[in-house]
DSSP file (Angstrom, degrees, kcal/mol; ACC not computed):
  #  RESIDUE AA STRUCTURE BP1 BP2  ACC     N-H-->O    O-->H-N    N-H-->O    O-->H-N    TCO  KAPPA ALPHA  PHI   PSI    X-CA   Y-CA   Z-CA
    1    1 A X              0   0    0      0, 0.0     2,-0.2     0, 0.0     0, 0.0   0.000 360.0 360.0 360.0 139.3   74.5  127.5  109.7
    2    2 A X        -     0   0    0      1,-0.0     2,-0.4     0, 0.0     0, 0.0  -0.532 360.0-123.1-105.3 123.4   71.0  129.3  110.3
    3    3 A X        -     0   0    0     -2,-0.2     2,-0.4     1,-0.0    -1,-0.0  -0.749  25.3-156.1 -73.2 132.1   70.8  132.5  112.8
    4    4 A X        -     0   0    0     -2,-0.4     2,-0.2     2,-0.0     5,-0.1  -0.967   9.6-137.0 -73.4 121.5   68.3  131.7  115.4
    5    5 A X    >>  -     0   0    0     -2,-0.4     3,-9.4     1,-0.1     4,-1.6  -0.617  30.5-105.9 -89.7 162.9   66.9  134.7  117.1
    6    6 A X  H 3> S+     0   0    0      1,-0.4     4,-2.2     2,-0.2    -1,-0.1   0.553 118.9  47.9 -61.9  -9.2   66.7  134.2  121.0
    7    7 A X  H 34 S+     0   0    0      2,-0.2    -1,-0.4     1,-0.2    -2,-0.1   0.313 110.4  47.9-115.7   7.4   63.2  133.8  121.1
    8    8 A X  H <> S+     0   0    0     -3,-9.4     4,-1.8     2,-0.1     3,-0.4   0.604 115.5  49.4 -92.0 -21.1   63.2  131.4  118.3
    9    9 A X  H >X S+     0   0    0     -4,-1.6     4,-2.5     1,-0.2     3,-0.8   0.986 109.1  53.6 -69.9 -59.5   66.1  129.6  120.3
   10   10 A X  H 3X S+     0   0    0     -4,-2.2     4,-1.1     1,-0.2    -1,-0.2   0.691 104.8  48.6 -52.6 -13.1   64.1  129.7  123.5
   11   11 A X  H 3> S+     0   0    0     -3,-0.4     4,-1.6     2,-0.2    -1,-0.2   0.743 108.1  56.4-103.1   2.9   60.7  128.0  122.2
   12   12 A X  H XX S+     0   0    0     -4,-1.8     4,-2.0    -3,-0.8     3,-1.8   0.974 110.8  46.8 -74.5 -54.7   62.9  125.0  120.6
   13   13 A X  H >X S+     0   0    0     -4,-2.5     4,-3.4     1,-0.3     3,-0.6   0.847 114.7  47.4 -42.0 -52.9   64.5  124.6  124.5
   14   14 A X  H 3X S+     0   0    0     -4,-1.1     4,-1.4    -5,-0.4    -1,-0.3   0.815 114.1  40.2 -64.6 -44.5   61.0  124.8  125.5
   15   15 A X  H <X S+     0   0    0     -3,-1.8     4,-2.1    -4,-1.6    -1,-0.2   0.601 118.1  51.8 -85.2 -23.6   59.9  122.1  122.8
   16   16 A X  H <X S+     0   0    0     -4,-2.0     4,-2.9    -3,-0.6    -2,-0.2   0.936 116.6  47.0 -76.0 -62.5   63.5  120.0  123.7
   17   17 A X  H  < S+     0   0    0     -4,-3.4     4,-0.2    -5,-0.3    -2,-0.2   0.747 106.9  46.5 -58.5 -31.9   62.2  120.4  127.2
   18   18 A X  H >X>S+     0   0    0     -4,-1.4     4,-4.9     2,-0.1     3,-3.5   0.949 115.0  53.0 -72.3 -41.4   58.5  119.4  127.0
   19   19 A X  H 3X5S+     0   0    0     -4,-2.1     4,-2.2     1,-0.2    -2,-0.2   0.843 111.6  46.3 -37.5 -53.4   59.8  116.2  124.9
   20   20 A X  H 3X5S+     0   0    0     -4,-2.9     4,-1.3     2,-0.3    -1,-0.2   0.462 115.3  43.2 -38.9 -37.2   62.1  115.4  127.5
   21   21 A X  H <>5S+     0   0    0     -3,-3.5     4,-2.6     2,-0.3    -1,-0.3   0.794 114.2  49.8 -89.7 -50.2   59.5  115.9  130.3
   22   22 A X  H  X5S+     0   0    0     -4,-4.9     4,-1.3     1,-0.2    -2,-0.3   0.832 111.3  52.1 -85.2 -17.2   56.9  114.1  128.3
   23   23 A X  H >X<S+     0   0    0     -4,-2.2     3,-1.0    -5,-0.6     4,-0.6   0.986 108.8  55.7 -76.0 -49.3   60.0  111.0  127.8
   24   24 A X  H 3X S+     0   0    0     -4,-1.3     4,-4.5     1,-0.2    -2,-0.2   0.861 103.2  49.0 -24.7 -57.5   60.4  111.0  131.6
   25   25 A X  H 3< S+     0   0    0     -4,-2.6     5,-0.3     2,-0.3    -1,-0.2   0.843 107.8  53.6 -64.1 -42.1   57.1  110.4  132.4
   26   26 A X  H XX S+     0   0    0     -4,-1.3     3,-4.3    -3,-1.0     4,-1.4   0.757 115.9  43.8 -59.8 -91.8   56.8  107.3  129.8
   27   27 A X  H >X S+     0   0    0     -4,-0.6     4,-4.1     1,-0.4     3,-1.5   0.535 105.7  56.8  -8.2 -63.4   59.7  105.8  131.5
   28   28 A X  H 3< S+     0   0    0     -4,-4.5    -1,-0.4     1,-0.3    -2,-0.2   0.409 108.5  43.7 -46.9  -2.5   58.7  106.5  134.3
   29   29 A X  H <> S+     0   0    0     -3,-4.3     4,-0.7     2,-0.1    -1,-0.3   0.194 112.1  59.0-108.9  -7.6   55.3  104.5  133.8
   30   30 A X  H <X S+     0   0    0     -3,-1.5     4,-3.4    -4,-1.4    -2,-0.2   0.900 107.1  44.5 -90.4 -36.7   57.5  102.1  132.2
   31   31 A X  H  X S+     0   0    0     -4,-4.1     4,-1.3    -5,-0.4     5,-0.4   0.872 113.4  47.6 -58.4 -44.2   59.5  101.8  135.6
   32   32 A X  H >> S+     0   0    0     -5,-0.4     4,-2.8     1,-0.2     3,-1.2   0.988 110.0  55.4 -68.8 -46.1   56.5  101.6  137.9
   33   33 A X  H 3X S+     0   0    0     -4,-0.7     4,-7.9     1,-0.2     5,-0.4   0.992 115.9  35.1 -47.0 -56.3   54.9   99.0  135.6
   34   34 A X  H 3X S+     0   0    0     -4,-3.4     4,-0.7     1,-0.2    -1,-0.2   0.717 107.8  64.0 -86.4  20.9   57.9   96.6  135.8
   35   35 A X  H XX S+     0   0    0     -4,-1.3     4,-4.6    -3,-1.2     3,-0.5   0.856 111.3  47.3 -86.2 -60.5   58.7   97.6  139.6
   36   36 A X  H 3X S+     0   0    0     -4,-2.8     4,-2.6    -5,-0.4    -2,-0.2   0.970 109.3  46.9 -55.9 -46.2   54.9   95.8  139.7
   37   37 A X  H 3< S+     0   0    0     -4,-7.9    -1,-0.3    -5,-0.4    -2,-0.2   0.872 110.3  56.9 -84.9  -5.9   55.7   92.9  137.8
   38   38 A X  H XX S+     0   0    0     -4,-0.7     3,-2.1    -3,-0.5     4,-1.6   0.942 101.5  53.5 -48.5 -57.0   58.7   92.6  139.9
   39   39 A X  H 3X S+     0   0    0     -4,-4.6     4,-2.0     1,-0.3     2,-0.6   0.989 116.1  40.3 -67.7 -65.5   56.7   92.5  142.8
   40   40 A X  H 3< S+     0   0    0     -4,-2.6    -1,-0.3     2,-0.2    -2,-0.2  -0.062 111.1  47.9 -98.7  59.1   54.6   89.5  141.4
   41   41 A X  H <> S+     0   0    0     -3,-2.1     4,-1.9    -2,-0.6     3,-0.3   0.541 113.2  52.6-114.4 -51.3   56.8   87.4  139.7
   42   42 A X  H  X S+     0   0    0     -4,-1.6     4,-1.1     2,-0.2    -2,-0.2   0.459 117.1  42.1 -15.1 -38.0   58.8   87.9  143.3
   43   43 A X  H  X S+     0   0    0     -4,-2.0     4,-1.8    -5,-0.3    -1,-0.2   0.924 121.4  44.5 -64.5 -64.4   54.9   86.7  145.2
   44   44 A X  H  > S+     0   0    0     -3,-0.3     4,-3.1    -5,-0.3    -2,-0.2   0.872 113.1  43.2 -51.1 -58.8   54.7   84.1  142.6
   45   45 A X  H  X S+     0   0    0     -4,-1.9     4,-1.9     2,-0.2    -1,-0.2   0.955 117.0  54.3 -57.2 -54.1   58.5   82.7  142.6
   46   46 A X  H >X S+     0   0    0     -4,-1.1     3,-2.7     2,-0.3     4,-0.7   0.888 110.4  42.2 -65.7 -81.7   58.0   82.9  146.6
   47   47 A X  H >X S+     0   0    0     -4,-1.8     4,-2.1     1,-0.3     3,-0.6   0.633 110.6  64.4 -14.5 -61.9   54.6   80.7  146.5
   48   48 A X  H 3X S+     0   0    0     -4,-3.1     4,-3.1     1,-0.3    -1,-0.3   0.840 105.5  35.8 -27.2 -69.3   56.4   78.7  144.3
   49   49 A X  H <X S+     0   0    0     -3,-2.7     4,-0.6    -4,-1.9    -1,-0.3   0.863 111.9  52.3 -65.6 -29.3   58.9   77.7  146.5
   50   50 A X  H XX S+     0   0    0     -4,-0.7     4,-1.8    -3,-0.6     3,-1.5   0.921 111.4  60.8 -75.9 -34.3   57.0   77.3  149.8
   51   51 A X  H 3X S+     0   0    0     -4,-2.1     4,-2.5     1,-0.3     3,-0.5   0.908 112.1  32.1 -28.3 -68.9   54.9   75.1  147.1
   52   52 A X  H 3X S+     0   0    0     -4,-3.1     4,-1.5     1,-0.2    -1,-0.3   0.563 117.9  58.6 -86.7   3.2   58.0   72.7  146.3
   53   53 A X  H << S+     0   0    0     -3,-1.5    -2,-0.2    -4,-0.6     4,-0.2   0.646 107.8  42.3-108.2   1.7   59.1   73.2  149.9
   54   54 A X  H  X S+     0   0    0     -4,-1.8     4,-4.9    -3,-0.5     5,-0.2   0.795 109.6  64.9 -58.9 -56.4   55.6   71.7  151.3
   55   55 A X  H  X S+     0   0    0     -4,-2.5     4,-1.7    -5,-0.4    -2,-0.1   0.961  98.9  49.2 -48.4 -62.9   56.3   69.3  148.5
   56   56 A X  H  X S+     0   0    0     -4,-1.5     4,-2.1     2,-0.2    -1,-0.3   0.989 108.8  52.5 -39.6 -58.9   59.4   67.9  150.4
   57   57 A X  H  > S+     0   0    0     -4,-0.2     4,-1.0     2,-0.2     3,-0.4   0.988 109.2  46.0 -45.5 -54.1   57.7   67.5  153.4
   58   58 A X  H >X S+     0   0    0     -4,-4.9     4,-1.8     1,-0.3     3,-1.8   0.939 114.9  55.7 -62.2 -79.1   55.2   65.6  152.0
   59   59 A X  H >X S+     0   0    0     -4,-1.7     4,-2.5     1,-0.3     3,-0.7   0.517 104.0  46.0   6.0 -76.2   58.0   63.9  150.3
   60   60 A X  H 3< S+     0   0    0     -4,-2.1     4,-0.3    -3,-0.4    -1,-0.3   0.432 110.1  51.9 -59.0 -30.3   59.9   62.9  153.0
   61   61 A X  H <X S+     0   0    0     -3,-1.8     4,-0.8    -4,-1.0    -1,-0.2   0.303 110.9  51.7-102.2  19.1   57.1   61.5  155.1
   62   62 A X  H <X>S+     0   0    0     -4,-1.8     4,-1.7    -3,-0.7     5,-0.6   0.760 103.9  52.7 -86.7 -62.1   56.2   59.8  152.5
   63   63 A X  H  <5S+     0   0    0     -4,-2.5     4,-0.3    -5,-0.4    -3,-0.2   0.666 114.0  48.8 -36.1 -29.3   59.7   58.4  152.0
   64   64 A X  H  >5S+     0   0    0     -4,-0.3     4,-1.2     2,-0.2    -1,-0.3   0.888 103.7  55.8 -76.9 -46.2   59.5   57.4  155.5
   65   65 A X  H  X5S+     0   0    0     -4,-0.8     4,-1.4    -3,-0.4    -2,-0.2   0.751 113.6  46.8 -26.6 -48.4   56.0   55.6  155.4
   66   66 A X  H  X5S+     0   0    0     -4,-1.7     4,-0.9     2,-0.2    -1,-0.2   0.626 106.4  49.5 -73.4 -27.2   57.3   53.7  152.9
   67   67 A X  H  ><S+     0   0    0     -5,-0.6     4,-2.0    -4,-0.3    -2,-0.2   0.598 116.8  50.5 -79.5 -26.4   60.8   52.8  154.5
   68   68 A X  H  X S+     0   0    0     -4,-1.2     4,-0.9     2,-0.2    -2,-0.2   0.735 111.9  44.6 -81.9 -37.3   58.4   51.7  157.7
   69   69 A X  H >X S+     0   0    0     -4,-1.4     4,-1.7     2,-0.2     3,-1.0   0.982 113.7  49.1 -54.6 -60.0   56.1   49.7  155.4
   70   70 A X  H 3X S+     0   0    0     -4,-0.9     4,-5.1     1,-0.3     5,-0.3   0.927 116.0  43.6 -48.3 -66.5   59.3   48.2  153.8
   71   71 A X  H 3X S+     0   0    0     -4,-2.0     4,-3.0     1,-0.2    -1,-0.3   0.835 114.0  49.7 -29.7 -56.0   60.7   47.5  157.6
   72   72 A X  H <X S+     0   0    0     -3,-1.0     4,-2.6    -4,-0.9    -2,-0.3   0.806 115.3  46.6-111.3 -46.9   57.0   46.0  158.8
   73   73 A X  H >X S+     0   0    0     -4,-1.7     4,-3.3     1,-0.2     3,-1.9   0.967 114.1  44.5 -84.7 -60.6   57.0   43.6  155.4
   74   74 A X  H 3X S+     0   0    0     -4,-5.1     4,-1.7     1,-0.3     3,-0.3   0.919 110.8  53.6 -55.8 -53.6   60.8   42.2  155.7
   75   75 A X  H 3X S+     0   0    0     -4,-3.0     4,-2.1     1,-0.3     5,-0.3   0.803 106.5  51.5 -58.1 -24.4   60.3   41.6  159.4
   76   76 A X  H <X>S+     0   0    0     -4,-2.6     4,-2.9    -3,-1.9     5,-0.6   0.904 110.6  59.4 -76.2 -35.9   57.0   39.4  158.4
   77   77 A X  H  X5S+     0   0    0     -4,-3.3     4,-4.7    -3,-0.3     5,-0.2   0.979 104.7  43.2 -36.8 -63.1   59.6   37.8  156.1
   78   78 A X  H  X5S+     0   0    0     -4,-1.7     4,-1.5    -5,-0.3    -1,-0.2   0.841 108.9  49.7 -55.9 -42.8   61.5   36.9  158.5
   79   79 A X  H  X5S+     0   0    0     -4,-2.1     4,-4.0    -5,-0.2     5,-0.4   0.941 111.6  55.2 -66.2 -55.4   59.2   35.5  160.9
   80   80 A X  H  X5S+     0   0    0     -4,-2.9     4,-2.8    -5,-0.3     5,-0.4   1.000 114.1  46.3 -40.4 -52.1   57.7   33.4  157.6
   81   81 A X  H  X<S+     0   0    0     -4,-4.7     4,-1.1    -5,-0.6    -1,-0.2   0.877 111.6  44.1 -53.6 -33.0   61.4   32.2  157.4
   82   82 A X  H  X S+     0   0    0     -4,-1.5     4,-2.0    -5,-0.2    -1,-0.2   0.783 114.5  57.7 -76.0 -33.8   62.0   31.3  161.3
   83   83 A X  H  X S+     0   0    0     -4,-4.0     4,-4.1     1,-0.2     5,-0.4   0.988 111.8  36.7 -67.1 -61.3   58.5   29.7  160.8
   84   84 A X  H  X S+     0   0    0     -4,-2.8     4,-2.7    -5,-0.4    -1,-0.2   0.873 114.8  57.4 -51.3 -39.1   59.7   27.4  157.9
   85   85 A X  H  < S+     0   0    0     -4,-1.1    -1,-0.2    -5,-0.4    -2,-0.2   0.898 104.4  44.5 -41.0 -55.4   62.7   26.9  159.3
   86   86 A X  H >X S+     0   0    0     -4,-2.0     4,-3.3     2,-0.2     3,-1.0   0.827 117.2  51.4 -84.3 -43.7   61.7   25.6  162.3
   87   87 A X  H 3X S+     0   0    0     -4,-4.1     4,-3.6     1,-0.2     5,-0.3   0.943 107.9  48.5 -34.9 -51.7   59.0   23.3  160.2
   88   88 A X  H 3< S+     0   0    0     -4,-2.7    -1,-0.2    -5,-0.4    -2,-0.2   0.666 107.3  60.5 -79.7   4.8   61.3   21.9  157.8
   89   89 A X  H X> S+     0   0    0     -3,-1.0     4,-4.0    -4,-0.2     3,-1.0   0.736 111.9  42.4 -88.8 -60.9   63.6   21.1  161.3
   90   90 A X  H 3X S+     0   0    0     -4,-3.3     4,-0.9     1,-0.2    -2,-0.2   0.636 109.9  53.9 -96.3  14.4   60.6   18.9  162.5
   91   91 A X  H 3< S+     0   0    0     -4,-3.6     4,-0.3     2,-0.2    -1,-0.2   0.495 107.9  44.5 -83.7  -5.7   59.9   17.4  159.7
   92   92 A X  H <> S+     0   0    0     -3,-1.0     4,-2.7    -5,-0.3     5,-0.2   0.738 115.9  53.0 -95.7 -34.9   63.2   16.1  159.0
   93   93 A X  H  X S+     0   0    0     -4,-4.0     4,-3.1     2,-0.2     5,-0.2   0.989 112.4  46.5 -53.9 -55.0   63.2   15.0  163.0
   94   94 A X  H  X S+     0   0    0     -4,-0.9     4,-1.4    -5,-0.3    -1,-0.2   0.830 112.3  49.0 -57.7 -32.2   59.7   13.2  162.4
   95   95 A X  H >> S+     0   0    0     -4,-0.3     3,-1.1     2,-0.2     4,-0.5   0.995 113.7  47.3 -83.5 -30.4   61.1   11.5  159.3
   96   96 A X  H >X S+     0   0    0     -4,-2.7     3,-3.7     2,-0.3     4,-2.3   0.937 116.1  43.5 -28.6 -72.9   64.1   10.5  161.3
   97   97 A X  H 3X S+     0   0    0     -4,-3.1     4,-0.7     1,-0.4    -1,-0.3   0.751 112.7  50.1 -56.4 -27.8   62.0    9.4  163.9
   98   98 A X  H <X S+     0   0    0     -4,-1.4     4,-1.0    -3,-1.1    -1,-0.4   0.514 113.2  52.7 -88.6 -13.4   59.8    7.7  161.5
   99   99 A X  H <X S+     0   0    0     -3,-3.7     4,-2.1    -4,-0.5    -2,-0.3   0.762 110.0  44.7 -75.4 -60.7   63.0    6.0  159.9
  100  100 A X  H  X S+     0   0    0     -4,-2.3     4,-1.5     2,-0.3    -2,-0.2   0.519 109.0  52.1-116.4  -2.9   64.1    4.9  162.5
  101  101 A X  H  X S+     0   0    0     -4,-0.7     4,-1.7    -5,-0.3    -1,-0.2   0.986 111.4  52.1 -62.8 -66.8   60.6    3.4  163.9
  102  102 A X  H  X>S+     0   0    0     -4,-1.0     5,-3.6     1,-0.2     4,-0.6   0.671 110.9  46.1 -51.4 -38.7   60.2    1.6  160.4
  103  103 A X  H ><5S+     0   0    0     -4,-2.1     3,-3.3     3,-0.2    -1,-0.2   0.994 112.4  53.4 -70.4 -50.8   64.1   -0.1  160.8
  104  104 A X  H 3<5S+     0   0    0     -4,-1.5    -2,-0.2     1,-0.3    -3,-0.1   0.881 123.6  27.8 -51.6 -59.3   63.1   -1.2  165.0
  105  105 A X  H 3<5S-     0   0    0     -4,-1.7    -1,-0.3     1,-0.1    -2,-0.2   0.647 113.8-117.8 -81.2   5.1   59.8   -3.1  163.8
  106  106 A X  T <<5 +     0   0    0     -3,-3.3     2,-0.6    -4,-0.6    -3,-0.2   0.987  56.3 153.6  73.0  47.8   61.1   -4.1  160.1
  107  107 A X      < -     0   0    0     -5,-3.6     2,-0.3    -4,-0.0    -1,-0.3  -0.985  22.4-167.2-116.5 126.4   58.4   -2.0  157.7
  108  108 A X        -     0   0    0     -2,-0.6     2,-0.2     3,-0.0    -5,-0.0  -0.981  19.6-133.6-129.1 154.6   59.5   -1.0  154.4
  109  109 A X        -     0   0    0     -2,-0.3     2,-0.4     1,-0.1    -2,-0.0  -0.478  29.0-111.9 -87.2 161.1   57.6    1.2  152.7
  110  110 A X        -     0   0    0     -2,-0.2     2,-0.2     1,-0.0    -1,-0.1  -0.892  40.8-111.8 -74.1 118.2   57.0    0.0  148.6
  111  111 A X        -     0   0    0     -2,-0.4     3,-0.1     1,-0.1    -1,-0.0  -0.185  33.3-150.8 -41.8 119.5   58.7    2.3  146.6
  112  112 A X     >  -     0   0    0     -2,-0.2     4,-1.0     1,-0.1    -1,-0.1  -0.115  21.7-119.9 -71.1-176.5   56.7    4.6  144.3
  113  113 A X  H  > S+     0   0    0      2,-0.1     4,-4.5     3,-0.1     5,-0.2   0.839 117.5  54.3 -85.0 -45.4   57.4    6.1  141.2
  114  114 A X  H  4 S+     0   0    0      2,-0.2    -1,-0.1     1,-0.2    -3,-0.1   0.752 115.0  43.7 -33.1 -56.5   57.0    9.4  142.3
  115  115 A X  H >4 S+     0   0    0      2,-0.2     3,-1.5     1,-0.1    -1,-0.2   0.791 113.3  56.6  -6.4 -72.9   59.8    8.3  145.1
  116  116 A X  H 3< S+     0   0    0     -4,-1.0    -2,-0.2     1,-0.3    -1,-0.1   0.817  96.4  52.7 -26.9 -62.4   61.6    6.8  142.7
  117  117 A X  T 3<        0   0    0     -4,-4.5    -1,-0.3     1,-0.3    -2,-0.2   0.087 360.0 360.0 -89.7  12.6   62.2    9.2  140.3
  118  118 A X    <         0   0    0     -3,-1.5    -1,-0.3    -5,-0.2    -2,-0.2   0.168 360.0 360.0 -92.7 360.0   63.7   11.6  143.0
């Protein structure tokens, strides 16, 4: 082991120390830097969410527009259905009626083929 005399001892502490000083400092630039990119990917992630939580909204009145369309088109259904219904009701009453005309005076109709074949 190698004598150090005290004033050789003292400029390695000094040399120990500036390194030390001058590794703080990186680090410490190293900290502040990702402190920063903390702070905007933390802006970013935030935007981000009010982003997909606009997105919902929209979403959702869409999803309702569309459930209200949906409503608006079966109810025309229905009315189409009540309408046919209620046709194909007085057309089987008018052939009834129309049956039953043709037995009072005696007309028969001549069968078709068309007729026929049903």
């Amino acid at each position: 082991m190698a004598f150090t005399t005290p004033a050789q001892r003292i400029t390695d502490l000094e040399s120990e120390v500036f390194q030390g000083t001058h590794q703080v400092g990186r680090l410490t630039a190293d900290v502040t830097a990702l402190k920063e990119q903390g702070k905007l990917h933390a802006e970013l992630l935030s935007e981000a969410l009010q982003d997909l939580r606009d997105l919902r909204i929209d979403l959702a009145g869409f999803k309702t527009e569309v459930r209200d369309r949906f409503d608006a088109v079966d109810k025309r259904f229905d009315t189409v259905d009540e309408r046919f219904t209620k046709v194909d009701a007085t057309l089987a009453r008018q052939g009834a009626q129309l049956d039953a005309l043709m037995a009072h005076f005696g007309v028969q109709l001549p069968a078709t083929q068309h007729a026929a074949s049903n």
